[in-house]
Each structure stands twice: as C-alpha cells, then as structure tokens.
The first five atom37 places (N, CA, C, CB, O) and aatype in JSON, in Angstrom:
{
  "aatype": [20, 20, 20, 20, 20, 20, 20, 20, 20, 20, 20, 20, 20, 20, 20, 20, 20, 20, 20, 20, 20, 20, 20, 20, 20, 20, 20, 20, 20, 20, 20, 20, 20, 20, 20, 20, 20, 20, 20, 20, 20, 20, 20, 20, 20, 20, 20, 20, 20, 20, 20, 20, 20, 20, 20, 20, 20, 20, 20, 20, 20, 20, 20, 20, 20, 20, 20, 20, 20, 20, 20, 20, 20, 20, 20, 20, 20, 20, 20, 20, 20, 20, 20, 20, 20, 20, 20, 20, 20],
  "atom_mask": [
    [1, 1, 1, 1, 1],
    [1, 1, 1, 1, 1],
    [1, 1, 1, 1, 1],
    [1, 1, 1, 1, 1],
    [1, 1, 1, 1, 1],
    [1, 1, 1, 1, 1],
    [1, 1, 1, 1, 1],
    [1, 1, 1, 1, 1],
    [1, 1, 1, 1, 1],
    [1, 1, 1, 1, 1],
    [1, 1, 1, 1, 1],
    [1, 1, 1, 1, 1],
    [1, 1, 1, 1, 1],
    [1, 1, 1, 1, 1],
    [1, 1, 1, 1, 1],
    [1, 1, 1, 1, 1],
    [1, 1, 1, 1, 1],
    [1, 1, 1, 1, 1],
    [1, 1, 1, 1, 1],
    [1, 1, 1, 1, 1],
    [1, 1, 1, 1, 1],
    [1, 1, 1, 1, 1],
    [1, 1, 1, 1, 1],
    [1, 1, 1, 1, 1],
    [1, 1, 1, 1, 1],
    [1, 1, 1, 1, 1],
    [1, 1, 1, 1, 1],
    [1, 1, 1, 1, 1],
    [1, 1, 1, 1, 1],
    [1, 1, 1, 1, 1],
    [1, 1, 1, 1, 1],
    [1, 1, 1, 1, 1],
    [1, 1, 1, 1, 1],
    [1, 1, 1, 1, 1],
    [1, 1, 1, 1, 1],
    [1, 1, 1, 1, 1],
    [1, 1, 1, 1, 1],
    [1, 1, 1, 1, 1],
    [1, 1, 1, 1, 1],
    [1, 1, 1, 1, 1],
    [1, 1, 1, 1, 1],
    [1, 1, 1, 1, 1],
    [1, 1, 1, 1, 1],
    [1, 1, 1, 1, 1],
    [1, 1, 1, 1, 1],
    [1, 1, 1, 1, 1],
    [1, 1, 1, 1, 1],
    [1, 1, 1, 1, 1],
    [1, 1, 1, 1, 1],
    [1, 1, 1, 1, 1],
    [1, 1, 1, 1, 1],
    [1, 1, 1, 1, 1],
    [1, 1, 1, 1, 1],
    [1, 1, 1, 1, 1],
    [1, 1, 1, 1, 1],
    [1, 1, 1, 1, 1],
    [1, 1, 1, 1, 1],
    [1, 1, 1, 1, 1],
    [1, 1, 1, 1, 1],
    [1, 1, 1, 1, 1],
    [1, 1, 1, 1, 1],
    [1, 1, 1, 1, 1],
    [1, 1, 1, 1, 1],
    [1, 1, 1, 1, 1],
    [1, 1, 1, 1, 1],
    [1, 1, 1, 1, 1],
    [1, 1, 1, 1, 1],
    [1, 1, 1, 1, 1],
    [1, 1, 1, 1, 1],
    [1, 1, 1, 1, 1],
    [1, 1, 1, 1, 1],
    [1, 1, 1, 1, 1],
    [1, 1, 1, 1, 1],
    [1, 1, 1, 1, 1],
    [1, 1, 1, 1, 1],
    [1, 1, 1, 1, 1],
    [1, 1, 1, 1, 1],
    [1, 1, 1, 1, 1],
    [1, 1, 1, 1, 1],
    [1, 1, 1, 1, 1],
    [1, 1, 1, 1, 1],
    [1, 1, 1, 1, 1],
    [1, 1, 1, 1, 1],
    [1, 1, 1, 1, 1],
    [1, 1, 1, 1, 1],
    [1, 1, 1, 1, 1],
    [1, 1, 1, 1, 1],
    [1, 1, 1, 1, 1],
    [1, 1, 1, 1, 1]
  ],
  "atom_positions": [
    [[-12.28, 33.57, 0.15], [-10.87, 33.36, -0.12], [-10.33, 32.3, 0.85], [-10.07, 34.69, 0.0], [-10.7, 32.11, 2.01]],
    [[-9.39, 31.65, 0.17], [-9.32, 30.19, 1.07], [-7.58, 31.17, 2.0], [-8.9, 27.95, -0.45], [-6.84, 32.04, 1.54]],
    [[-7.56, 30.64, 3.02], [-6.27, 30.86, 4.04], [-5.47, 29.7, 3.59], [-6.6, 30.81, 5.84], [-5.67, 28.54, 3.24]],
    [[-4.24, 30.7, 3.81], [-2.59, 29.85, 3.05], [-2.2, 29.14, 4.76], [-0.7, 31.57, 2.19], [-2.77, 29.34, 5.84]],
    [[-1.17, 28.38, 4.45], [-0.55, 27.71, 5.22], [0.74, 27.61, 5.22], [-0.94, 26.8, 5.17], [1.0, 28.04, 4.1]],
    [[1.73, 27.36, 5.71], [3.24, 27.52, 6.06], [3.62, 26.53, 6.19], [3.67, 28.18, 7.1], [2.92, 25.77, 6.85]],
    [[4.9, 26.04, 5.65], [5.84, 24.54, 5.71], [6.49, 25.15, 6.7], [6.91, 23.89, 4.32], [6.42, 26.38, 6.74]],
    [[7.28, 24.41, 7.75], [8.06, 24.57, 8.23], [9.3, 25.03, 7.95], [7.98, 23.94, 8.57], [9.73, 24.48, 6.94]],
    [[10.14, 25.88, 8.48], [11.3, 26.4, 8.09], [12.24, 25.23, 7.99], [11.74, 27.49, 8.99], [11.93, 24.26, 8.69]],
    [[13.7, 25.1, 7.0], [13.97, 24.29, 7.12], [15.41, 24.77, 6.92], [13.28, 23.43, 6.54], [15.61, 25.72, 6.16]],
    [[16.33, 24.22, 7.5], [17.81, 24.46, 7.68], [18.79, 23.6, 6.39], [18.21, 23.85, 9.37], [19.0, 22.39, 6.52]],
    [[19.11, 24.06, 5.68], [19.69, 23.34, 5.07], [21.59, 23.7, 4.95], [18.81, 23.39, 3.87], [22.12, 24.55, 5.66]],
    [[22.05, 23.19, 4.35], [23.87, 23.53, 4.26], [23.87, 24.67, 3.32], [25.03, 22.11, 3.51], [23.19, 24.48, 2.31]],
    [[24.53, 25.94, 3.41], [24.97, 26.61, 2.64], [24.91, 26.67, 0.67], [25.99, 26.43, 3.24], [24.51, 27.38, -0.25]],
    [[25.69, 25.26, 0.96], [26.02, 25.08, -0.33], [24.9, 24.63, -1.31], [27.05, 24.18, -0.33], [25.1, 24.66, -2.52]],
    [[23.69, 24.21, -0.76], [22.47, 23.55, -0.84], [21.49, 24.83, -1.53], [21.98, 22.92, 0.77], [20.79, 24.76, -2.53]],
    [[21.76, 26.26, -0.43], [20.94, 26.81, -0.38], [21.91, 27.69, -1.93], [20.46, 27.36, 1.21], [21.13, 28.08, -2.79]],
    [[22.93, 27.86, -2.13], [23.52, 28.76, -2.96], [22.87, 27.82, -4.86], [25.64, 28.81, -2.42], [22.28, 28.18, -5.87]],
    [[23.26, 27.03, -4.52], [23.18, 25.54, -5.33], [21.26, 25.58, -5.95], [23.62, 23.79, -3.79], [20.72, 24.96, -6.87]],
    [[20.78, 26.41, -5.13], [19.25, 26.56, -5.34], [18.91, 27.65, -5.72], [18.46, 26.34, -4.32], [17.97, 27.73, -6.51]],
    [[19.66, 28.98, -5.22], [19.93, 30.54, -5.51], [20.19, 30.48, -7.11], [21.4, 31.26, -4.57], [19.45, 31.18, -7.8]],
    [[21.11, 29.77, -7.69], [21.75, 29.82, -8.31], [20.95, 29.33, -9.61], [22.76, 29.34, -7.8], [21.34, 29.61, -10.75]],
    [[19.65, 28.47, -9.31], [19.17, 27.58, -10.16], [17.59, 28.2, -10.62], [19.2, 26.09, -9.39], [16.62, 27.76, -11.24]],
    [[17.88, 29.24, -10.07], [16.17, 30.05, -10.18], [16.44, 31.1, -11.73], [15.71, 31.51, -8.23], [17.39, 31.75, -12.18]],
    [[15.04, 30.8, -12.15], [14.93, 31.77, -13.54], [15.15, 33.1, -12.88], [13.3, 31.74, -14.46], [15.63, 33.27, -11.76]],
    [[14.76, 34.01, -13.7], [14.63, 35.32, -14.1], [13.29, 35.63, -13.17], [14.48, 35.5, -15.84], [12.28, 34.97, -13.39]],
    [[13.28, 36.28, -12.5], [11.92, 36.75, -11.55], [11.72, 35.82, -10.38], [10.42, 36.7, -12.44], [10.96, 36.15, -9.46]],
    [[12.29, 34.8, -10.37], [11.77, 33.54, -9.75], [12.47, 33.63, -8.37], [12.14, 32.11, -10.64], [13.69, 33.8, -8.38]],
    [[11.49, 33.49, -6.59], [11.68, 33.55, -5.66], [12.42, 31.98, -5.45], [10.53, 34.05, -5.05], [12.24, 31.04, -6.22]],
    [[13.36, 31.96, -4.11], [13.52, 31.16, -3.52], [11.92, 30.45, -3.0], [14.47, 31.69, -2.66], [11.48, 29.39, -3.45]],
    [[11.49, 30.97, -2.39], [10.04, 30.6, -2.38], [8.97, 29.58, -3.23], [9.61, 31.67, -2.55], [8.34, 28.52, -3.14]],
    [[9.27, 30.71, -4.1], [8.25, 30.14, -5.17], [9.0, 28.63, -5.86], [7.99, 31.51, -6.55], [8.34, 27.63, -6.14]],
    [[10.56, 28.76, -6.06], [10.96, 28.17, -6.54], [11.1, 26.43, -5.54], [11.93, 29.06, -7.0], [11.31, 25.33, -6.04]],
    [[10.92, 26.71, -4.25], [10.59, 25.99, -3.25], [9.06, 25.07, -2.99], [10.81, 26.91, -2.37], [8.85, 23.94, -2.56]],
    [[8.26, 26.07, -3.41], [6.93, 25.45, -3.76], [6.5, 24.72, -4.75], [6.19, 26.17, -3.83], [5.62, 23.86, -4.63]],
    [[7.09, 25.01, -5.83], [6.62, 24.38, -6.88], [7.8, 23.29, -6.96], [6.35, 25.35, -8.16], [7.52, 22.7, -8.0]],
    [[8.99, 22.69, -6.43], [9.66, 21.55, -6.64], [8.35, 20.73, -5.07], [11.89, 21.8, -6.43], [7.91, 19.63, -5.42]],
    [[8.02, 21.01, -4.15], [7.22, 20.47, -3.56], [6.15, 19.91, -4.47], [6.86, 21.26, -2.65], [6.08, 18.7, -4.71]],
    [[5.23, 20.88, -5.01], [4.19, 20.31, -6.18], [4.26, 19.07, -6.75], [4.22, 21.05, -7.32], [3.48, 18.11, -6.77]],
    [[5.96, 19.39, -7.46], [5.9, 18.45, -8.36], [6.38, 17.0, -7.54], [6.82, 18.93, -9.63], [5.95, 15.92, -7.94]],
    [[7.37, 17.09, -6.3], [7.68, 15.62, -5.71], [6.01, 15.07, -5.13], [9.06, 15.77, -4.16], [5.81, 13.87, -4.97]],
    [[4.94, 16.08, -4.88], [4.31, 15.67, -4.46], [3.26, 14.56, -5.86], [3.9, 16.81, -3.62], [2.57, 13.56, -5.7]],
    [[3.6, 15.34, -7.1], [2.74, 14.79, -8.03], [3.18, 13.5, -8.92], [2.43, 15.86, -8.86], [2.46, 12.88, -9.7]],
    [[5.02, 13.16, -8.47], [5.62, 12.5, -9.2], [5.23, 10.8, -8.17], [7.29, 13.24, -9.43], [5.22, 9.66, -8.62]],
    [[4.94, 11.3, -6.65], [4.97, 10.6, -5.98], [3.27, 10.01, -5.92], [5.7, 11.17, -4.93], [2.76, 9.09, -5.28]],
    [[2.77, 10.92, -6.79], [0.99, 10.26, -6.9], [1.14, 9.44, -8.29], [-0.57, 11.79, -7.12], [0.2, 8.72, -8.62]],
    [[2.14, 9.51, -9.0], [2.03, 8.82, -10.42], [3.34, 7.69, -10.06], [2.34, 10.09, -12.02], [3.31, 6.62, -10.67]],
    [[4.22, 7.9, -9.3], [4.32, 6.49, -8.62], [3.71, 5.69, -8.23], [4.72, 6.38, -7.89], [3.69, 4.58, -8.76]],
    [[2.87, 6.05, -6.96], [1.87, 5.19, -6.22], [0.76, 4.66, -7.58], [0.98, 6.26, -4.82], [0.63, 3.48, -7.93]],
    [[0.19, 5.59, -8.07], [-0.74, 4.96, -9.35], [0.1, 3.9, -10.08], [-1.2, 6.2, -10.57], [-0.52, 2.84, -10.23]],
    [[1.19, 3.91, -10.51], [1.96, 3.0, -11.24], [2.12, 1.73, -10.56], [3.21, 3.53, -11.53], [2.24, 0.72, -11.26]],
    [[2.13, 1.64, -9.28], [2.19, 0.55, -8.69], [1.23, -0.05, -8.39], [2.74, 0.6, -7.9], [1.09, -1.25, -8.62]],
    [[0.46, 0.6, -7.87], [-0.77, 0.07, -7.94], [-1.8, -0.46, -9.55], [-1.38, 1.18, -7.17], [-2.93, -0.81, -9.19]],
    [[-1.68, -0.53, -10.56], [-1.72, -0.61, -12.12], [-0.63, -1.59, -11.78], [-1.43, 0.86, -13.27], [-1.25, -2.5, -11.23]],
    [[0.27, -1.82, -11.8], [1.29, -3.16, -11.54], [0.79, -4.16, -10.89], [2.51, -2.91, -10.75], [0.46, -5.19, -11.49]],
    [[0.62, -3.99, -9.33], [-0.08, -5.2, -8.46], [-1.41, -5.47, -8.99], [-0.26, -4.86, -6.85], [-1.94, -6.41, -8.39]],
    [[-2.07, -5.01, -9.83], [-3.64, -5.18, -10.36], [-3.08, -5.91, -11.31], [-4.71, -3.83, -10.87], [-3.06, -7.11, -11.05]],
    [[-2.74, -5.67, -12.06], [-1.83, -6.24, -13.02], [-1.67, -7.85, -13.13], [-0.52, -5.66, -12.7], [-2.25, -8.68, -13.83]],
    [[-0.57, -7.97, -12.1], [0.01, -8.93, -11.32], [-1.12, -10.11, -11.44], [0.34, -8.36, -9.78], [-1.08, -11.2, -12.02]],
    [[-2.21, -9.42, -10.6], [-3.27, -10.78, -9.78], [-4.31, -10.52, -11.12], [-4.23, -10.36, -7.62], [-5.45, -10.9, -10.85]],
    [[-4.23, -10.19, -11.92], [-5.05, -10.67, -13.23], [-4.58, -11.78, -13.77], [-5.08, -9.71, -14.36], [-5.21, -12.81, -13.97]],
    [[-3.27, -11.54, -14.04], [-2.64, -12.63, -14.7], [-2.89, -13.57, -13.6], [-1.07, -12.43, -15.17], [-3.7, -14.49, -13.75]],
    [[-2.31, -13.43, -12.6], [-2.38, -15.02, -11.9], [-4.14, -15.57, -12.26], [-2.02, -14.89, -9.69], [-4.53, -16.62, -12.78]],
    [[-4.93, -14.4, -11.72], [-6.43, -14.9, -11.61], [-6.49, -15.37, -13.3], [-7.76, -13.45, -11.02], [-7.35, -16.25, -13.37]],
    [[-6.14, -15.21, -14.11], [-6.9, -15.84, -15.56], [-5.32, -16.43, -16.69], [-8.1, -14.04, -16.62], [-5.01, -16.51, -17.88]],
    [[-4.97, -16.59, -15.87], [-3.28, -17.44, -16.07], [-2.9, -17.01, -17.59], [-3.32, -19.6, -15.97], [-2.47, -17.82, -18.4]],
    [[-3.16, -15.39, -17.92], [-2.93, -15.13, -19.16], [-1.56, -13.89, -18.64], [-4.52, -14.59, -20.11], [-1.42, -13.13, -17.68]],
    [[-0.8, -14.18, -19.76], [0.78, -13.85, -19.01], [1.43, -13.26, -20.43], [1.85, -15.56, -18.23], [1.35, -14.09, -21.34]],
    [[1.96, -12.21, -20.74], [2.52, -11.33, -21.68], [4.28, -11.69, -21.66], [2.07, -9.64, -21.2], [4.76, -11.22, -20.63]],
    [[4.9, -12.11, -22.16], [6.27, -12.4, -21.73], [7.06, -11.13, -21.95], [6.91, -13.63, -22.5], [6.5, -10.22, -22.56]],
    [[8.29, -10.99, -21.53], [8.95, -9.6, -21.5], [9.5, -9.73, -22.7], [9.99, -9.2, -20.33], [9.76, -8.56, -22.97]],
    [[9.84, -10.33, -23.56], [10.2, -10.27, -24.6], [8.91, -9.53, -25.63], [10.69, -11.62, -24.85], [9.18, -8.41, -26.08]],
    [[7.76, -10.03, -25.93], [6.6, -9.59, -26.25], [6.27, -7.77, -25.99], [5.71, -10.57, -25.43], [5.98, -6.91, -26.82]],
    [[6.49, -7.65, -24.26], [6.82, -6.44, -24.41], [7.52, -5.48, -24.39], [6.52, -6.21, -24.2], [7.05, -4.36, -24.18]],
    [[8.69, -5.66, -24.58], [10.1, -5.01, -24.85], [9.65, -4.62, -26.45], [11.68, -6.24, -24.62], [9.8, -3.47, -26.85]],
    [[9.12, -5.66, -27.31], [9.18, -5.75, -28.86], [8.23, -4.64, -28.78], [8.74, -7.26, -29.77], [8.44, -3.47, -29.09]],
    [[7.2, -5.13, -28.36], [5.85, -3.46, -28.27], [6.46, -2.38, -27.97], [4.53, -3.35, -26.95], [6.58, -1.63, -28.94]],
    [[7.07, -1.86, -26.64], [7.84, -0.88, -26.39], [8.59, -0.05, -27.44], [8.6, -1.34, -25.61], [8.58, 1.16, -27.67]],
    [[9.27, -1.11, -28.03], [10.35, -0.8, -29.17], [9.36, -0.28, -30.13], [11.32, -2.17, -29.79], [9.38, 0.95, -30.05]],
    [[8.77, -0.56, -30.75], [7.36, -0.58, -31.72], [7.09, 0.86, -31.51], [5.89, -1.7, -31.18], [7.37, 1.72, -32.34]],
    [[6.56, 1.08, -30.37], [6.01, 2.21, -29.95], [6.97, 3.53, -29.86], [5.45, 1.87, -28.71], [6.52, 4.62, -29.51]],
    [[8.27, 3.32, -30.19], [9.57, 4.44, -30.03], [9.65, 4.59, -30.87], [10.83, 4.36, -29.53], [9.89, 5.75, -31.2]],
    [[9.54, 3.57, -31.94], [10.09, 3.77, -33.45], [8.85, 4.51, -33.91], [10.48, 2.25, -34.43], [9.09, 5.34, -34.79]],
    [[7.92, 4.44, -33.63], [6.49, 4.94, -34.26], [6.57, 6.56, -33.64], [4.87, 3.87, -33.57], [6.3, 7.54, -34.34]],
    [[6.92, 6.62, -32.48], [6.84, 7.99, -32.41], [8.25, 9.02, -32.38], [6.04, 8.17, -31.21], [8.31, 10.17, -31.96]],
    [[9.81, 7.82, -33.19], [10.6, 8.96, -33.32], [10.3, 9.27, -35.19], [12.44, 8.56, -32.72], [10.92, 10.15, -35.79]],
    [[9.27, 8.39, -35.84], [9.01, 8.64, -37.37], [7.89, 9.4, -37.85], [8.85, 7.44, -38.03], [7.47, 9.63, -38.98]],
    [[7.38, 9.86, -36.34], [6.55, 11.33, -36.44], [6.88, 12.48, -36.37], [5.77, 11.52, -35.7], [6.14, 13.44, -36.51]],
    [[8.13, 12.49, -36.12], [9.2, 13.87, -35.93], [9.72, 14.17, -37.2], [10.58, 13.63, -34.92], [10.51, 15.11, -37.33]]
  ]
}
C-alpha cells in the first residue's frame, strides 16, 4: 500500500471558505472537494504546457519548410468543424 501525503494547511478568507462550503455536492467533503479541484488545475496545467509546446513545434516547422496555413484558412476549418459537429446533434 502506497503512504498518503499532506498539502499544507492553508488560510484562506472566510468568505472563500463559505463560497466553497457552499459549492460541494451531496456527500462531498471540503477535502475531497479540495483535492480533486487540485487534480484538475494540476491536469489543465499539463494540457496547457502540451498546447504550447505543439504551438512552438509548430512555429519552427513552418519557418524550417516555409509552409504557412493563414488564419483565415483556419478560422474557415474551425468553422467547418462546428458546423459538422453541431449537425450531429
């Protein structure tokens, strides 16, 4: 069995902490409800970093093989791709 570990306690304003009381399901700990918004800043902040990194790769392709997508081109794809999946609903 693997051993748990402890965040540091953390002080926050009243209104912060009621504002969080207030925002928990049915069964759901301050705790728990504390851990899992950690999870997710931690997972939103790994699909940031991936996104940027997929950007700067990106970037030095085009420069390296001077082939270049204009934003108009993909705005039109984008669009393409919304309309296609609000006419699957």
């Amino acid at each position: 069995m693997m051993k748990t570990a402890t965040f540091p306690s953390l002080r926050v304003e009243p209104e912060l902490r009621e504002a969080a009381e207030q925002s928990l399901h049915e069964g759901e700990t301050l705790s728990s409800f504390v851990e899992q918004s950690i999870r997710e800043s931690i997972e939103r902040r790994r699909y940031q970093r991936e996104f940027l990194a997929r950007g700067l790769a990106s970037r030095e392709d085009a420069k390296r093989t001077g082939n270049y997508v204009s934003s108009e081109a993909v705005v039109q794809r984008l669009e393409d791709m919304l309309a296609a999946a609000r006419s699957k609903k």
